[in-house]
C-alpha positions in Angstrom: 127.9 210.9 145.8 127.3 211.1 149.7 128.9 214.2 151.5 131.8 213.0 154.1 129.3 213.6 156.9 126.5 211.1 155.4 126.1 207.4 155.2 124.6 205.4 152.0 121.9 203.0 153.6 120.1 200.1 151.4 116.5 200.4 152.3 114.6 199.1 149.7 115.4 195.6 148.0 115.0 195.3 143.8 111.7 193.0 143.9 110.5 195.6 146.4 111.1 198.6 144.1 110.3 196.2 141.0 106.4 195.7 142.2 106.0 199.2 143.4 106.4 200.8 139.7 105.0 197.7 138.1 102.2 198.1 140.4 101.9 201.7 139.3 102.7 200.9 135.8 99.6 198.4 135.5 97.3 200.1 137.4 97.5 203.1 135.2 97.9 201.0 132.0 94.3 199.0 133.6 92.4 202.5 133.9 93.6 203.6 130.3 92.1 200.2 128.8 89.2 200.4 130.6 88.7 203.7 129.4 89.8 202.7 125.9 87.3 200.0 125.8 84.4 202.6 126.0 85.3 204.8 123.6 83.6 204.9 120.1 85.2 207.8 118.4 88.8 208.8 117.8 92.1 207.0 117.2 91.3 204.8 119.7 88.3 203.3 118.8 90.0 202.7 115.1 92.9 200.9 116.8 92.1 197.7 116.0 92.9 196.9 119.9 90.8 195.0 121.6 91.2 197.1 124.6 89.1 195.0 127.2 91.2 192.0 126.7 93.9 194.2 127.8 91.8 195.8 130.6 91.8 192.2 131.9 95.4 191.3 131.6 96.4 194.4 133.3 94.2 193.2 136.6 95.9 189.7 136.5 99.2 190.9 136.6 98.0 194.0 139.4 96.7 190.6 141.2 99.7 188.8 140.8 102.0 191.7 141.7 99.5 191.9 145.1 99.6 188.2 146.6 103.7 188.8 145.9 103.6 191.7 147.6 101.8 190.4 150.7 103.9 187.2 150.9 107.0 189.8 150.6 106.0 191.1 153.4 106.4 188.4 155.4 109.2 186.9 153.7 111.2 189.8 151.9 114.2 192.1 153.5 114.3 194.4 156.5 112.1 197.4 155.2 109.9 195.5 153.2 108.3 193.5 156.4 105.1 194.6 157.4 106.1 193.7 161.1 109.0 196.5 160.4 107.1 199.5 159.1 103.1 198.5 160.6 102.9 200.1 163.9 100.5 200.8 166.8 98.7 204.4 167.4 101.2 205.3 170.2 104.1 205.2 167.6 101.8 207.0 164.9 101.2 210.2 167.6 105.1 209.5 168.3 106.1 210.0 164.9 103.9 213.3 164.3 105.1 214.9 167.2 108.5 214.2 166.1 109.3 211.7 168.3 109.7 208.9 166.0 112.7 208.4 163.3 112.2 205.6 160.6 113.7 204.5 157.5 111.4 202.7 154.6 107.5 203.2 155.2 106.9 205.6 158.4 103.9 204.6 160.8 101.8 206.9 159.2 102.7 205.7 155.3 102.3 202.2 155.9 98.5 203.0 156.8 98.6 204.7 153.2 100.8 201.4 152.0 97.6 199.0 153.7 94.9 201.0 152.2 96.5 200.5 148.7 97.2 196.8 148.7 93.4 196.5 150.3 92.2 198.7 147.9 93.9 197.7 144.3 93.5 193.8 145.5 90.0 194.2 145.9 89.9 195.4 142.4 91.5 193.1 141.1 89.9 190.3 143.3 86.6 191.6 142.1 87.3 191.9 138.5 87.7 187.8 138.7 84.1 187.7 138.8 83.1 190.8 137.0 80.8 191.1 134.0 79.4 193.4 131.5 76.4 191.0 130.7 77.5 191.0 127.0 80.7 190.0 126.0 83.3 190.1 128.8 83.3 188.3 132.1 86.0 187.5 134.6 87.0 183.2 135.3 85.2 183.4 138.3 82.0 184.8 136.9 80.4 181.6 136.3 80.5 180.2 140.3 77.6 182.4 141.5 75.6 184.8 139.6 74.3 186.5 142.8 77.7 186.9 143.8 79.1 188.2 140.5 76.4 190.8 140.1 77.8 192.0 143.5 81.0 191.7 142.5 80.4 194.3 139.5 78.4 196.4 140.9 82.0 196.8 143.6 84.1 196.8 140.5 82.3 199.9 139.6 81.7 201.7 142.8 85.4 201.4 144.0 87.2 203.2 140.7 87.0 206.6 142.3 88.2 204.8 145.8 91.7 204.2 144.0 91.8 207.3 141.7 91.6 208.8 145.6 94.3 206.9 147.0 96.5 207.1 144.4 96.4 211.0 144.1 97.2 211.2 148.1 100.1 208.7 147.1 101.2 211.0 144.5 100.2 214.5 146.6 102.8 212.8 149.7 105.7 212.3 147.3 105.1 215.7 146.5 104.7 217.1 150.0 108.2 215.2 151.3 110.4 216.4 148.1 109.6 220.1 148.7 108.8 220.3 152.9 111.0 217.1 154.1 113.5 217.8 151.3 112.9 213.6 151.1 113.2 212.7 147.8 111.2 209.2 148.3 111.2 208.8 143.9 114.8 208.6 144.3 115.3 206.2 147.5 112.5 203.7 145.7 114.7 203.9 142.1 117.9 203.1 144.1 116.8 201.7 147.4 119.2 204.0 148.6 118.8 206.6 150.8 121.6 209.1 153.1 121.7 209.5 156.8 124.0 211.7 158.4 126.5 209.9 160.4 125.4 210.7 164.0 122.4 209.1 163.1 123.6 205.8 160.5 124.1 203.3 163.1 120.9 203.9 164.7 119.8 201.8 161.3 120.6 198.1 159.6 121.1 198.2 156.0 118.7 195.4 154.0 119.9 192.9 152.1 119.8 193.1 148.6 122.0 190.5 146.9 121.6 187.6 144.8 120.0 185.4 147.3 117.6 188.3 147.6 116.5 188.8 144.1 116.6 185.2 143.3 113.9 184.5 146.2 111.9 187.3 144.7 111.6 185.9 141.6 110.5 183.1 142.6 107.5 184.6 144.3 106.5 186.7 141.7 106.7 183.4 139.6 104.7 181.6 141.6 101.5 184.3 142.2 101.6 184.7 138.9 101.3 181.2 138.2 98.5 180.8 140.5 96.8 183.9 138.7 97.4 182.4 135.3 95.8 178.9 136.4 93.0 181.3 137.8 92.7 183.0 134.5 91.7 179.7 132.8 89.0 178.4 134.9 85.9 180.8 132.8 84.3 179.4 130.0 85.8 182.2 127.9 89.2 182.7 126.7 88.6 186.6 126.6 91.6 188.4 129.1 94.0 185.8 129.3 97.5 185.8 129.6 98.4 185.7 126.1 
């Protein structure tokens, strides 16, 4: 419960928190697969899984949980706008000098929150026209060979790029619970977060009602639409949906 001198504040809306631990969800599901898929040994070679196939429909849904994400950030609540929580290098110096209060993504975290979506998307993206040459290959393979051998050979090299970015992600989290005393795993399971009073009107609440969640539905619905029509452009049937 909030102490008498603080005020509750709704920062983050439900589809908001919903794609950023279904994004982390899938991503780590995407790497285990992968990994899965080239192992010859153990319990998970005997499966019986067909672990590629799943390697695949982990990156559709990271893909679809991206292009929602990047439409929400036009169209989703206060916090979640990228014109809200993007800012210049004058507010960046600002907000290391102490300058600077925000709620949601500060200046600096939002370059962190950029590097992700480029960095996951373009995994995903690039997995559309990946190939192993053998049995696998992304929908998108079959539009350009050049371009798909350039496409793998990305697919590859950018692995250790996200294993990177996710363990600063995880290292911050880490840094603001025991030297900020900001527990950020809390405000993103909530989307609440306290403010002493002094300092509460200085901030809007988002919305995060009916209208809100219904909207983001519908977004999520429609990228992943889109990323289900894209899955059944290849010549193979390998990956899909279902």
């Amino acid at each position: 419960m909030p102490q008498s001198n603080q005020q509750t504040v709704q920062v983050w809306d439900l589809p908001t928190r919903f794609f950023h631990w279904a994004l982390a969800f899938c991503v780590i599901a995407a790497f285990f697969t992968i990994k899965a898929a080239g192992t010859t040994e153990g319990w998970i070679a005997n499966a019986g899984i067909i672990w590629i196939d799943w390697h695949l429909r982990f990156g559709y849904c990271v893909l679809s949980l991206i292009l929602f994400r990047i439409i929400w950030g036009f169209t989703g609540s206060y916090y979640a706008r990228f014109c809200q929580f993007i800012k210049g290098p004058a507010t960046i110096t600002r907000y290391l000098k102490g300058a600077y209060a925000s709620l949601g993504h500060n200046p600096l975290g939002a370059l962190s929150v950029i590097a992700m979506l480029a960095v996951f998307g373009f995994q995903a993206f690039s997995g559309l026209f990946t190939t192993d040459d053998i049995f696998t290959e992304g929908p998108l393979t079959h539009l350009n060979s050049a371009f798909s051998k350039t496409m793998s050979s990305l697919h590859r090299s950018n692995e250790p790029v996200m294993i990177i970015l996710f363990a600063l992600h995880i290292l911050a989290i880490i840094y603001y619970r025991v030297f900020k005393k900001q527990d950020l795993v809390a405000t993103m399971v909530s989307g609440k977060t306290q403010i002493l009073l002094p300092q509460a009107q200085n901030f809007k609440s988002a919305a995060d009602d009916l209208q809100v969640r219904i909207m983001g539905l519908l977004t999520l619905a429609a990228t992943s639409g889109f990323v289900y029509w894209i899955s059944t452009l290849g010549a193979s049937s390998s990956g899909s949906f279902y």
